[in-house]
C-alpha positions as protocol buffer text, in pm:
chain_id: "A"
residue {
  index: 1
  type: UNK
  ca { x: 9862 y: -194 z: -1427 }
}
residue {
  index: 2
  type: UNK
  ca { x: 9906 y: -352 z: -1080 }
}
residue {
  index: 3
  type: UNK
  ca { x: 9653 y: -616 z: -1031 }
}
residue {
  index: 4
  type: UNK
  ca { x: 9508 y: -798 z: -688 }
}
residue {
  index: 5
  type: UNK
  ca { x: 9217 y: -998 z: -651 }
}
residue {
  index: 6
  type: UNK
  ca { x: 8987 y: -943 z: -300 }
}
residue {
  index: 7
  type: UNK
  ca { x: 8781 y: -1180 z: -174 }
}
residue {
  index: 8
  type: UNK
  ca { x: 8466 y: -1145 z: 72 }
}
residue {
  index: 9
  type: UNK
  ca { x: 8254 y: -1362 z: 304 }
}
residue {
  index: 10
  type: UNK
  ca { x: 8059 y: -1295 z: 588 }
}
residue {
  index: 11
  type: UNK
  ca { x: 8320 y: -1377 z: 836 }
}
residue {
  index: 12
  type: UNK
  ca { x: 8440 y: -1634 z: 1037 }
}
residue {
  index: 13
  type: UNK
  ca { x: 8536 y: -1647 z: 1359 }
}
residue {
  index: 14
  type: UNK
  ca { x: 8566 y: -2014 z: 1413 }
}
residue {
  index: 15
  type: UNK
  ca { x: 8824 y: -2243 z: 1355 }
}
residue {
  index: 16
  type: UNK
  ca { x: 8645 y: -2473 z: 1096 }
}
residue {
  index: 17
  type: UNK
  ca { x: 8523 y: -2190 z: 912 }
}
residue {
  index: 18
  type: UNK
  ca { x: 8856 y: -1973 z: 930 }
}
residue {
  index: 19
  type: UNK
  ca { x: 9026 y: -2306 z: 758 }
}
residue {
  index: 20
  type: UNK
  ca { x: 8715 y: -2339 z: 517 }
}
residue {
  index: 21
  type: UNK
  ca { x: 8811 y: -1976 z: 369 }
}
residue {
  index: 22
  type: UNK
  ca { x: 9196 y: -2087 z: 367 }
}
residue {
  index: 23
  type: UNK
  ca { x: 9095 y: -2354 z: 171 }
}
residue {
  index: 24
  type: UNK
  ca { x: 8934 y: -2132 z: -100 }
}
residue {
  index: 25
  type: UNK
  ca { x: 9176 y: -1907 z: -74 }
}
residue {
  index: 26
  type: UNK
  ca { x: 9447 y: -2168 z: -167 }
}
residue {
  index: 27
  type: UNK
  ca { x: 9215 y: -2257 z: -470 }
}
residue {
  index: 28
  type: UNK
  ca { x: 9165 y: -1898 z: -580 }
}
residue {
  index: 29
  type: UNK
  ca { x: 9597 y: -1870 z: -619 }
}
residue {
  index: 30
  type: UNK
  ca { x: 9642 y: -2207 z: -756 }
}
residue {
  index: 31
  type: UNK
  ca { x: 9443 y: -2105 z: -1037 }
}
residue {
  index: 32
  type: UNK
  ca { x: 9564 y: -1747 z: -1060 }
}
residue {
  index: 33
  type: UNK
  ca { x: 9941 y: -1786 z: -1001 }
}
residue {
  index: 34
  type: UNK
  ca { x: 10122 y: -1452 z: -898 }
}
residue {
  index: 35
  type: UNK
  ca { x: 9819 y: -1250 z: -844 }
}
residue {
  index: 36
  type: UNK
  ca { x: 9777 y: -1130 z: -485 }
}
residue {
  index: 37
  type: UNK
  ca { x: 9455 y: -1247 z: -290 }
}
residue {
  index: 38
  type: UNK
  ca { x: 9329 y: -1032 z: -2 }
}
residue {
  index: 39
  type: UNK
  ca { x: 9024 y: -1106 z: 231 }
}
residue {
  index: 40
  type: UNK
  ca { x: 8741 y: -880 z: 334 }
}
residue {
  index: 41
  type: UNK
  ca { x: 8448 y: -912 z: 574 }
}
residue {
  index: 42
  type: UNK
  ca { x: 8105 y: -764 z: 522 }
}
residue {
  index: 43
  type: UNK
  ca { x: 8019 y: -854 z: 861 }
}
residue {
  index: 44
  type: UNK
  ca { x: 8030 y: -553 z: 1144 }
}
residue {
  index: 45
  type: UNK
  ca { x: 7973 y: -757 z: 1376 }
}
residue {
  index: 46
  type: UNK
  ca { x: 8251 y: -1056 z: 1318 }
}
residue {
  index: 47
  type: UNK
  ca { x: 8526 y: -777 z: 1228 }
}
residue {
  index: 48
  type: UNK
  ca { x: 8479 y: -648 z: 1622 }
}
residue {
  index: 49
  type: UNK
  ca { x: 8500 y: -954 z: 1722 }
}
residue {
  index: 50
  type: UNK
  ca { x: 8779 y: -1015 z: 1561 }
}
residue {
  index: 51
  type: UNK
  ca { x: 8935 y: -730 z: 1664 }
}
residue {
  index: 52
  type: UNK
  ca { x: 8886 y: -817 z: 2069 }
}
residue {
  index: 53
  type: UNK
  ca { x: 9137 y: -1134 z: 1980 }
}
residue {
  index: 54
  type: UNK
  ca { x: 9361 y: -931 z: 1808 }
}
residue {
  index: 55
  type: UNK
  ca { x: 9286 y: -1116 z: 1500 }
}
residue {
  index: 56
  type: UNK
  ca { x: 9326 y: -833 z: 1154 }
}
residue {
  index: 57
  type: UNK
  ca { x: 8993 y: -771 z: 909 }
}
residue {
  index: 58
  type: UNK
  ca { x: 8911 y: -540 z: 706 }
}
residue {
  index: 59
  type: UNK
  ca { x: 8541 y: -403 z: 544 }
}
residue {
  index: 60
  type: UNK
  ca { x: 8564 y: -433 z: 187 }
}
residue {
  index: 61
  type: UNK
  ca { x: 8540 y: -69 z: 160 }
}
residue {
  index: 62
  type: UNK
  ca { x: 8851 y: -58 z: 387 }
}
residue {
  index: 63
  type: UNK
  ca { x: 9053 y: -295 z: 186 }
}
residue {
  index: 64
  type: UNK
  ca { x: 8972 y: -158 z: -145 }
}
residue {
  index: 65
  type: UNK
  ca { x: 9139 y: 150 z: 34 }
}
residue {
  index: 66
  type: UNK
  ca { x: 9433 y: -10 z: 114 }
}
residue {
  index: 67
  type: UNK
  ca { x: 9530 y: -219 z: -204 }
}
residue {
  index: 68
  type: UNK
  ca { x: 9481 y: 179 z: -368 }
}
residue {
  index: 69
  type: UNK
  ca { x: 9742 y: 316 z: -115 }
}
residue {
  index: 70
  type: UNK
  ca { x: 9954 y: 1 z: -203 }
}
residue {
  index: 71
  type: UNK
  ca { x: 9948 y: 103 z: -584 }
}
residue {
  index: 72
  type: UNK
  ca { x: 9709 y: -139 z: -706 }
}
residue {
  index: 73
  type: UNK
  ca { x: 9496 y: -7 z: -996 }
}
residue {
  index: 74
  type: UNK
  ca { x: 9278 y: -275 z: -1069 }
}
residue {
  index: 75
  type: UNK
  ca { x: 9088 y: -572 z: -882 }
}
residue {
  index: 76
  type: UNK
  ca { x: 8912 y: -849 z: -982 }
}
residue {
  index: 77
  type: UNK
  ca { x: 8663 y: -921 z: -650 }
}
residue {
  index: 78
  type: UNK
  ca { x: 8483 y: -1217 z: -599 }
}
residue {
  index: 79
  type: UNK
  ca { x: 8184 y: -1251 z: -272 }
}
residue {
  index: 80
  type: UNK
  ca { x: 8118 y: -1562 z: -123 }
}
residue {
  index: 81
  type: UNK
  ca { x: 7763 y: -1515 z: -135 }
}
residue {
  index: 82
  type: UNK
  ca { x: 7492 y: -1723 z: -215 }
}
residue {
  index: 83
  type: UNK
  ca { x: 7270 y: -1520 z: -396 }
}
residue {
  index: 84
  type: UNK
  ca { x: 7262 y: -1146 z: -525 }
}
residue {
  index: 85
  type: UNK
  ca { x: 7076 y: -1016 z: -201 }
}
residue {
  index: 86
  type: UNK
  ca { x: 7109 y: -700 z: -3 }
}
residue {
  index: 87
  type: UNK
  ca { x: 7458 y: -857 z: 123 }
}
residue {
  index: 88
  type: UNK
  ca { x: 7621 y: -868 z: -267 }
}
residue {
  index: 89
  type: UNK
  ca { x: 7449 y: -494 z: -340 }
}
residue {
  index: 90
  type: UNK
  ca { x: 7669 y: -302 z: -63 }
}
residue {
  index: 91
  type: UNK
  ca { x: 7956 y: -504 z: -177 }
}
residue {
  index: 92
  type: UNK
  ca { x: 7870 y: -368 z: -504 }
}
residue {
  index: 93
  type: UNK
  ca { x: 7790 y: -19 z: -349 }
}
residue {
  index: 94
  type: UNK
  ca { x: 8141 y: -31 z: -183 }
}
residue {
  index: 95
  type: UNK
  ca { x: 8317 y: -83 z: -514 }
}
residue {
  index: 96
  type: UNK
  ca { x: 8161 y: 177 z: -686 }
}
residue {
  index: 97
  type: UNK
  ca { x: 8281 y: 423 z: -402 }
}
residue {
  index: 98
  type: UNK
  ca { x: 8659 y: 275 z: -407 }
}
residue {
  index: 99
  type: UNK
  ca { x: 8648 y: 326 z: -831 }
}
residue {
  index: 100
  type: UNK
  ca { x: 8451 y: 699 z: -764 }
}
residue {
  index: 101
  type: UNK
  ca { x: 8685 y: 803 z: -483 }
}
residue {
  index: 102
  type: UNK
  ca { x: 9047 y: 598 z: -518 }
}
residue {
  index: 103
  type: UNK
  ca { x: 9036 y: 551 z: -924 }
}
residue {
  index: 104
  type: UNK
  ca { x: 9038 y: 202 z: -886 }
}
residue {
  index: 105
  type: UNK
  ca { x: 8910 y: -44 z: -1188 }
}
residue {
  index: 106
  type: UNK
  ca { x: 8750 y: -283 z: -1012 }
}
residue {
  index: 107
  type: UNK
  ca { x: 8505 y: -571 z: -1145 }
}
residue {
  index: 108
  type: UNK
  ca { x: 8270 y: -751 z: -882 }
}
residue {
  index: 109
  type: UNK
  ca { x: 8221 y: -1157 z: -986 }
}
residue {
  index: 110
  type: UNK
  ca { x: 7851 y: -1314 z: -918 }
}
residue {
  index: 111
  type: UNK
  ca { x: 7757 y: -1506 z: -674 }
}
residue {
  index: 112
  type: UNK
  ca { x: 7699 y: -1906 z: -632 }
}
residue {
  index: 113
  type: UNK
  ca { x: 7342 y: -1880 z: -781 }
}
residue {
  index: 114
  type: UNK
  ca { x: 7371 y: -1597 z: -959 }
}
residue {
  index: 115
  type: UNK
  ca { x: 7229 y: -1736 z: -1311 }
}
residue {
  index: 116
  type: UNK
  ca { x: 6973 y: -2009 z: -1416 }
}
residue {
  index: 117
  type: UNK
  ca { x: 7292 y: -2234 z: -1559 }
}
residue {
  index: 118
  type: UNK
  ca { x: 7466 y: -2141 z: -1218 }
}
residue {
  index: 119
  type: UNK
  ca { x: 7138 y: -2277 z: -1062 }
}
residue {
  index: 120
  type: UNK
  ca { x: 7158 y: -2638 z: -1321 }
}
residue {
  index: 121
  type: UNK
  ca { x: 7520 y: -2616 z: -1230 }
}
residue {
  index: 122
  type: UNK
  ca { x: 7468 y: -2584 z: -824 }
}
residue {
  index: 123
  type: UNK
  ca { x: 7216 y: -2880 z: -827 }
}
residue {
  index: 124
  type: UNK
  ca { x: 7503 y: -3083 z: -979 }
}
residue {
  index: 125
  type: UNK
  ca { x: 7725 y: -3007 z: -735 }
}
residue {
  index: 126
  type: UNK
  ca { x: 7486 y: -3079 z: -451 }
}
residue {
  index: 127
  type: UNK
  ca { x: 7441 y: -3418 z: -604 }
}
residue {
  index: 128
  type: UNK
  ca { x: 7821 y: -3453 z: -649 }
}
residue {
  index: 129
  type: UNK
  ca { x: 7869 y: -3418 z: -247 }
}
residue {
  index: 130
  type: UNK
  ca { x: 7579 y: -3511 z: -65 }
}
residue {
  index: 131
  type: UNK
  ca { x: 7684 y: -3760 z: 215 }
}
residue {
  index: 132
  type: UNK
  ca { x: 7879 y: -4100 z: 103 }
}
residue {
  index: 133
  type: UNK
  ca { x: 7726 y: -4266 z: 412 }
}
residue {
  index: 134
  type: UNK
  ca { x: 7349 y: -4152 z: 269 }
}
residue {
  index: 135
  type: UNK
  ca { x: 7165 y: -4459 z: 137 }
}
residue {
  index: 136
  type: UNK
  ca { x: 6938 y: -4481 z: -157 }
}
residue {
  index: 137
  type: UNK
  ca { x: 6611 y: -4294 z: -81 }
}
residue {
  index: 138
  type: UNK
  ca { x: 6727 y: -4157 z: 237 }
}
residue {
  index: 139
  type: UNK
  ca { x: 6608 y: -3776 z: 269 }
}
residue {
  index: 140
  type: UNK
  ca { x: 6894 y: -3478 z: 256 }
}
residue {
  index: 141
  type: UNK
  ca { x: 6762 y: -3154 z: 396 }
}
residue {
  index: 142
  type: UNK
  ca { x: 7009 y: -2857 z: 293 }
}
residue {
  index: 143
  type: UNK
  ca { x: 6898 y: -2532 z: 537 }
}
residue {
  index: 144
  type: UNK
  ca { x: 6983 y: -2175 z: 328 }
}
residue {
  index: 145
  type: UNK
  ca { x: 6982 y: -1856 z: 477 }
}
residue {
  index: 146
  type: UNK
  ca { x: 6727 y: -1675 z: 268 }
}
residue {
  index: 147
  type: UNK
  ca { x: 6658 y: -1314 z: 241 }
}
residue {
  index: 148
  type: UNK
  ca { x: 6373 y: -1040 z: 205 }
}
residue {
  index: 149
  type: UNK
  ca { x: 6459 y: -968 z: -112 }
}
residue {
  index: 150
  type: UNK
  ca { x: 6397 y: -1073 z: -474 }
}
residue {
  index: 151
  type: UNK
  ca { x: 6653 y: -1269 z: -518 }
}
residue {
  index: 152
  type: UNK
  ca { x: 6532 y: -1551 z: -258 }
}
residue {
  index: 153
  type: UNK
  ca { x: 6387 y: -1722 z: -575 }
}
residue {
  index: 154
  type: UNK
  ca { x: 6706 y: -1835 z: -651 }
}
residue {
  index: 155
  type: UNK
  ca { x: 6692 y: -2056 z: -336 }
}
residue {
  index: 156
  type: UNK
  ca { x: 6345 y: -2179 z: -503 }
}
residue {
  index: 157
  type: UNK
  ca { x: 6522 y: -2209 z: -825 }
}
residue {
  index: 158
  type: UNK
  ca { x: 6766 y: -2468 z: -707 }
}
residue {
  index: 159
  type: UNK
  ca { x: 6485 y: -2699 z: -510 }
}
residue {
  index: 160
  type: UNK
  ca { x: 6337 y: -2744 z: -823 }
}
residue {
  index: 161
  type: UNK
  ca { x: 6690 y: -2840 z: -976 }
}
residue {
  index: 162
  type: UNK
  ca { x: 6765 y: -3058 z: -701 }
}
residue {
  index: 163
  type: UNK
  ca { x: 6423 y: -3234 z: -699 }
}
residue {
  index: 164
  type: UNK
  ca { x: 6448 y: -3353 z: -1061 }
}
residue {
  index: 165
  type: UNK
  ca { x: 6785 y: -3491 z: -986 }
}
residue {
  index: 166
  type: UNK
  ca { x: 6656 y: -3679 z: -660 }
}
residue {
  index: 167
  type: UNK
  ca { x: 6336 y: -3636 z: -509 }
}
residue {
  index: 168
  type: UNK
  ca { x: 6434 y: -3713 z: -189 }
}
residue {
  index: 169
  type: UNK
  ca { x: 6681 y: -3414 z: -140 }
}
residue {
  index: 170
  type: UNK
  ca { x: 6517 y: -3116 z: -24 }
}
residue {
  index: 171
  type: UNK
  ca { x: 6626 y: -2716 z: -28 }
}
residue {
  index: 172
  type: UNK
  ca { x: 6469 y: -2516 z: 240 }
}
residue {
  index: 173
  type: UNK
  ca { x: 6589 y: -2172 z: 396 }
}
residue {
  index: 174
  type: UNK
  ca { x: 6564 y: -2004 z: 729 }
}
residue {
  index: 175
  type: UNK
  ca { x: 6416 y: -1675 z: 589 }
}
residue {
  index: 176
  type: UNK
  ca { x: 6150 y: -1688 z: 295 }
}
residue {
  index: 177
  type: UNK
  ca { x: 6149 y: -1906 z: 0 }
}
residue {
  index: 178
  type: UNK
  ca { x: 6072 y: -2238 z: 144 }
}
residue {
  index: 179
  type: UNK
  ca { x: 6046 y: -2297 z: 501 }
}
residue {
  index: 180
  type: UNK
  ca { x: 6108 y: -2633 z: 686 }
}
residue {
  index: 181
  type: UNK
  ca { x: 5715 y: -2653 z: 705 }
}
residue {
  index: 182
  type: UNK
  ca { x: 5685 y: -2699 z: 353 }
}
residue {
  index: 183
  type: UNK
  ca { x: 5961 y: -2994 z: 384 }
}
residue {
  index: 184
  type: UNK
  ca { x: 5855 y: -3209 z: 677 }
}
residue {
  index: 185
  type: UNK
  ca { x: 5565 y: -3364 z: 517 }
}
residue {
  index: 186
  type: UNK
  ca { x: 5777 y: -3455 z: 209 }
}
residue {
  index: 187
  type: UNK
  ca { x: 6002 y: -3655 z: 447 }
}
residue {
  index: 188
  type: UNK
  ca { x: 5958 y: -4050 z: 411 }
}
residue {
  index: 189
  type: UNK
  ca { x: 6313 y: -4185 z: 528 }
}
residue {
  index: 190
  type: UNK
  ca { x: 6377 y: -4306 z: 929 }
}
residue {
  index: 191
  type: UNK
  ca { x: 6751 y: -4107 z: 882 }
}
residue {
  index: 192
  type: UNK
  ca { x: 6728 y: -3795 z: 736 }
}
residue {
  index: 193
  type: UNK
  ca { x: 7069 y: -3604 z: 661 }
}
residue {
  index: 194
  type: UNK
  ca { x: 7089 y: -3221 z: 766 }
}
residue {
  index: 195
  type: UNK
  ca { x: 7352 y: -3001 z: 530 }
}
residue {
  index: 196
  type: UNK
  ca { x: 7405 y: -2610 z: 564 }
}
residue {
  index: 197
  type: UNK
  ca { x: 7350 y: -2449 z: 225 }
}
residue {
  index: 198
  type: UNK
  ca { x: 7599 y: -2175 z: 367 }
}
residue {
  index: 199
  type: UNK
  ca { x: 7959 y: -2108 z: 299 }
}
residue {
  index: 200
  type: UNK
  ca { x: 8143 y: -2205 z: 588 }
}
residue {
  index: 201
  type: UNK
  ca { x: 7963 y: -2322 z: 916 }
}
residue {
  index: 202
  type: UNK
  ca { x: 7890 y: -2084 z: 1202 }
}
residue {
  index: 203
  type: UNK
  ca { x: 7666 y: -1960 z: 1449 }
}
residue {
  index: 204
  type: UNK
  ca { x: 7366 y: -2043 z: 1169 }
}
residue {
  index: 205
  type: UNK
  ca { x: 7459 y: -2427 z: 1125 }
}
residue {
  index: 206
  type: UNK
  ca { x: 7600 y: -2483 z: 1485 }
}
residue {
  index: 207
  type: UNK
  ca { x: 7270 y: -2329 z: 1632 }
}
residue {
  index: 208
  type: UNK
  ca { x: 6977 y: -2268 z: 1407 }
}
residue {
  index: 209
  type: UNK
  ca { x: 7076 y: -2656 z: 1191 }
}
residue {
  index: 210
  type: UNK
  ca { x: 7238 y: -2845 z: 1411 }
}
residue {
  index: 211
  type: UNK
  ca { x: 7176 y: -2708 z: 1788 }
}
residue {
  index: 212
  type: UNK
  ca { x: 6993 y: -2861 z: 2075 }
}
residue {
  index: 213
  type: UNK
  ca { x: 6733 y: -2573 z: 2105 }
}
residue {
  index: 214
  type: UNK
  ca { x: 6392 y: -2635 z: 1991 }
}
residue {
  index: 215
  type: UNK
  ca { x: 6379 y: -2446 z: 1713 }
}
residue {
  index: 216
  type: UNK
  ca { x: 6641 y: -2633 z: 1548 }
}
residue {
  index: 217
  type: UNK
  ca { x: 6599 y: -2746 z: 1242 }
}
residue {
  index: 218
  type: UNK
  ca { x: 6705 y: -3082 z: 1358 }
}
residue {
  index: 219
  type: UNK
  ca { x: 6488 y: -3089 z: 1688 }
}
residue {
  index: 220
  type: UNK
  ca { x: 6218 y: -2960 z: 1445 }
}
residue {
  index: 221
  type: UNK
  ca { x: 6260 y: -3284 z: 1233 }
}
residue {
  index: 222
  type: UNK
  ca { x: 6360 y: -3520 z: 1506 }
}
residue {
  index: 223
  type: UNK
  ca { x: 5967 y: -3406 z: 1713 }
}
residue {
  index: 224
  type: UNK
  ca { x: 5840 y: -3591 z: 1363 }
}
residue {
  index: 225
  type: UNK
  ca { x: 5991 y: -3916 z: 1458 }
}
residue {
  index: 226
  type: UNK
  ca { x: 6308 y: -3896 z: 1265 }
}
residue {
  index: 227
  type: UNK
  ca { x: 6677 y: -3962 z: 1336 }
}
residue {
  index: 228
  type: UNK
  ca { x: 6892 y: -3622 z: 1196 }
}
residue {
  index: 229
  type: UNK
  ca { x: 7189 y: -3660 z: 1112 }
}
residue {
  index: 230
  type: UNK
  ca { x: 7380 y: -3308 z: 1049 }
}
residue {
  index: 231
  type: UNK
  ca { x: 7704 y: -3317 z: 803 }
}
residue {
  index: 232
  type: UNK
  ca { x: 7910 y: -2974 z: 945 }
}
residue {
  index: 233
  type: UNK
  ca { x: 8052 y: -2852 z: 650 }
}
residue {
  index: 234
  type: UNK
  ca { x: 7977 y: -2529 z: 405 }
}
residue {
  index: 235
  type: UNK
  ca { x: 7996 y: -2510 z: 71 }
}
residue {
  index: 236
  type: UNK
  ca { x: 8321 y: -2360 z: 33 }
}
residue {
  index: 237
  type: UNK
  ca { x: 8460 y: -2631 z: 169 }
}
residue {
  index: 238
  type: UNK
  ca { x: 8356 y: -2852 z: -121 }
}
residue {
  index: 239
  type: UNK
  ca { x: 8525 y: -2849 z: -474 }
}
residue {
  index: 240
  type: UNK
  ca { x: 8205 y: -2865 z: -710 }
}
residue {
  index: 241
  type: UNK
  ca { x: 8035 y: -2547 z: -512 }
}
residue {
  index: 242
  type: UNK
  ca { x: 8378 y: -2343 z: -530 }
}
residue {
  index: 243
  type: UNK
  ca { x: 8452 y: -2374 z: -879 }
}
residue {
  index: 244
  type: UNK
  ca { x: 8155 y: -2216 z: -955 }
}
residue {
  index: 245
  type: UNK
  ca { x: 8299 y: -1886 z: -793 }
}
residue {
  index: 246
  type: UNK
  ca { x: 8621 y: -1959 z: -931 }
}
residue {
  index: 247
  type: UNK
  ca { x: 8427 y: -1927 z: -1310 }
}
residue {
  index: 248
  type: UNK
  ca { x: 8298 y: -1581 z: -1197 }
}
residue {
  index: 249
  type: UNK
  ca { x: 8642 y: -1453 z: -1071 }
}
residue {
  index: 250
  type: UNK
  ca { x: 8810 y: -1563 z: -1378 }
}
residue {
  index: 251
  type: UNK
  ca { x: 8521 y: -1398 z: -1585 }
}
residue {
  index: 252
  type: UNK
  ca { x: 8555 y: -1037 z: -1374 }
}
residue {
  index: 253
  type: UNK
  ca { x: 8952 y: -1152 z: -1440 }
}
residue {
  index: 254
  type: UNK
  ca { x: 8917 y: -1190 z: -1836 }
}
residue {
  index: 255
  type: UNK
  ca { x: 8679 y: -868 z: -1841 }
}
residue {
  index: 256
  type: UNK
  ca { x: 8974 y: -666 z: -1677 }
}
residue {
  index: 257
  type: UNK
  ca { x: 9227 y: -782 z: -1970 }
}
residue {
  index: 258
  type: UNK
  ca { x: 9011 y: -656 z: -2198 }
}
């Protein structure tokens, strides 16, 4: 048996997060010494842009072809994905093709909030890295992406946590769940901190958290009165949030030995 792992994101096209997934990816072989780590992208979009600056990426569908024409026969793949949305299902859908098609054995690992102890375990990690320049009582908003789909709860879920661990830190997302609307009136600090609840920082941070435009989420919270404060850096980037995807990889890892 000839084993690889494959990891997916979104994309990134941006310098900070392009060194954001190096960074994981130099966790992910630390921990699993010997084992070769490929990258897919489940963005369409990002992969063409890639490919106008001559930059290589693959669909995961695409890579799963090409570790099978490489002689792999098993991979242990791990998303780095918030929740189990539409996003994580076609991942899923693609490895079920690759094991129907190619004969791989392939095992998928969860993503970051995939469980109610990944959920406890999230909140911790939150806590673990919000801002070390954040006084007492100062309010944290952390912007998610969200999703039409059942699985927004999660993003629910983890306010909750986060809110019996410090009631001034505050989980909102951009689609569903709970909507900077529902936050604003919670806000009681003069400086309140603005963190992505995203993987690596992009065009959703640098625009729709952090931008300029009115529709911000910081102009949204600065019209209130407030000074924002936005900390550019995504999850994956921090050591507490990517050890929980390094426990699902080694779980889809240990399930493959088996």
């Amino acid at each position: 048996m000839r084993r690889a792992i494959l990891l997916t994101a979104f994309g990134a096209s941006s310098a900070q997060g392009q060194k954001a997934l190096k960074s994981f990816d130099a966790r992910v072989r630390e921990r699993f010494p010997g084992v070769p780590v490929r990258w897919a992208y489940t963005s369409l979009l990002l992969r063409e842009r890639l490919a106008r600056a001559r930059q290589k990426s693959d669909s995961v569908r695409k890579a799963l072809r090409r570790l099978s024409f490489e002689k792999f026969t098993e991979v242990a793949l791990q998303p780095l994905q918030t929740i189990p949305g539409r996003e994580h299902a076609e991942v899923c859908a693609a490895v079920d093709e690759a094991a129907a098609e190619d004969g791989l054995i392939c095992g998928v690992g969860a993503p970051l909030l995939a469980t109610a102890q990944d959920v406890e375990q999230a909140a911790l990690a939150l806590m673990r890295h919000l801002p070390p320049e954040r006084v007492p009582g100062e309010d944290v908003v952390l912007m998610g992406h969200g999703a039409r789909h059942a699985a927004v709860a999660r993003y629910e879920d983890l306010a909750r946590a986060v809110r019996r661990l410090d009631a001034h830190v505050h989980v909102g997302t951009m689609n569903g769940a709970v909507a900077l609307e529902d936050i604003l009136p919670r806000l009681v600090s003069a400086r309140v901190w603005l963190m992505p609840l995203l993987s690596v920082v992009g065009r959703h941070a640098l625009q729709d958290m952090a931008g300029e435009g009115g529709r911000s989420w910081r102009s949204r919270i600065e019209a209130h009165g407030r000074q924002c404060l936005p900390v550019l850096k995504g999850t994956a980037e921090y050591a507490a949030f990517a050890e929980i995807w390094l426990q699902h990889l080694e779980h889809v890892v240990r399930a493959l030995e088996t």
